[in-house]
Steps between C-alpha positions, in 0.01 A plus 500: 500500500634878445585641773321792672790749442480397134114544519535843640755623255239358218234676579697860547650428166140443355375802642811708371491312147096648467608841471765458254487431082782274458735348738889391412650211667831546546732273511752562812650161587679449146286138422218668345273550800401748776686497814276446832225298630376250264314118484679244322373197326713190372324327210719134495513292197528173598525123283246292745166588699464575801290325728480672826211739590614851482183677505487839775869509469659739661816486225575732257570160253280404203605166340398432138615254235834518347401419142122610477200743584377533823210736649577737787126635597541856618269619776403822602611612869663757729824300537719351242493093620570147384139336542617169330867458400477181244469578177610154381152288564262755438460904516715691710334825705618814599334768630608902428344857553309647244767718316233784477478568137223638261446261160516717190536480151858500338515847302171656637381787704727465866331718638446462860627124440712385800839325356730471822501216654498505859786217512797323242590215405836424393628096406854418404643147437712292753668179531734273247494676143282352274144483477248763485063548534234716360228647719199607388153652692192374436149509586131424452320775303152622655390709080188635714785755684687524218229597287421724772863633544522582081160650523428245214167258417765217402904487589709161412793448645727274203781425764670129503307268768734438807567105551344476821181703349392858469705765257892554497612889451675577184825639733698218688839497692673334233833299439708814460451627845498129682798338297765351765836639361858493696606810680293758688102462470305801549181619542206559246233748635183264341228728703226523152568146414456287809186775667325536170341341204488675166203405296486524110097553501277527158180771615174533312430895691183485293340114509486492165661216495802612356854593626584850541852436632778304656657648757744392777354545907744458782360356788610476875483144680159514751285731253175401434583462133690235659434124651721242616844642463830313495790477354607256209862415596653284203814356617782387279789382745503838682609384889453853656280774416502808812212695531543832718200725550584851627306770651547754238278606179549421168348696191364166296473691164863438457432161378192681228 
């Protein structure tokens, strides 16, 4: 569980973040991430199941296959937690804040639109060289909010299905920033791509049964656009995968 220092300093940075239109993190430790107060998570590749019950762990350890996909179910909370730390014979769960974001549409009126996150999340690879994942977000669509959202009679999201159901995002953390090299491994800030899902959505505005448009909507994990969020985290001999989240805001039209 995060601690209540950690809490604290989350919820002053949230309140601070509100007021401001973009935030820069700044890298002052010289591996890519913030310095200061942080939760870390260890995703571990690993060649054979695991058997024991690790469900309300108090670990900051998720353990997924070594060679294939596994589902870590993300669940909404005021602490960042490892609810069930086996990823290997069946979903994985973790629960995280709500990072406090508005959906909008990539390109459109920001007006008012709220694109700070209240946290960030940084990953870097660790361990033996070699190996490396992809990680992708995903999530049930509820159409009746998007519809609502897109003030539209019909809106169809065309994204890939995830393989444990629902809708992938077209953004993932991908190969390039995950890849297991020799020498120094720094951090990636991966805020947009682990927090939100970006939908590429067909809308009838009209209901005349044909499409106007097709336009690209970034969406924050816990919206109601959203169901059922987790992420898809494809493993192809990666041993070590940290995840840090830190208490500091991150402007998630970088990745637009």
């Amino acid at each position: 569980m995060i601690n209540k220092k950690f809490a604290a300093i989350l919820t002053a940075a949230s309140m601070a973040f509100a007021a401001l239109p973009a935030i820069a993190v700044v890298d002052e430790t010289g591996n890519g991430a913030p310095s200061g107060s942080h939760y870390s998570l260890n995703i571990i590749g690993v060649k054979n199941p695991k058997t024991a019950d690790m469900t309300d762990s108090s670990g900051h350890v998720i353990f997924v296959p070594l060679t294939t996909k596994a589902k870590i179910e993300l669940q909404e909370g005021e602490d960042f937690a490892v609810l069930d730390a086996n990823g290997t014979d069946g979903p994985a769960r973790f629960q995280l804040p709500d990072p406090g974001l508005d959906p909008y549409v990539i390109g459109g009126d920001m007006t008012g639109v709220d694109t700070v996150s209240d946290y960030s999340v940084f990953v870097r690879p660790l361990g033996k060289p070699g190996g490396w994942a992809t990680i992708t977000t995903c999530a049930d669509i509820v159409e009746t909010n998007l519809e609502s959202f897109l003030s539209a009679q019909d809106a169809k999201a065309l994204n890939r299905a995830g393989a444990f159901g629902g809708q992938c995002s077209i953004e993932q953390v991908g190969q390039e920033i995950t890849m297991r090299t020799s020498g120094k491994s720094t951090f990636t800030n991966v805020t947009a791509e682990l927090l939100t899902i970006v939908l590429q959505v067909e809308v009838d505005y009209d209901g005349d049964g044909i499409v106007d448009d097709t336009i690209l909507v970034r969406v924050p994990i816990f919206n109601d656009i959203l169901a059922n969020e987790y992420w898809e985290y494809d493993n192809n001999g990666l041993k070590l995968l940290q995840v840090r989240f830190y208490p500091v805001g991150t402007d998630v039209t970088y990745a637009d």
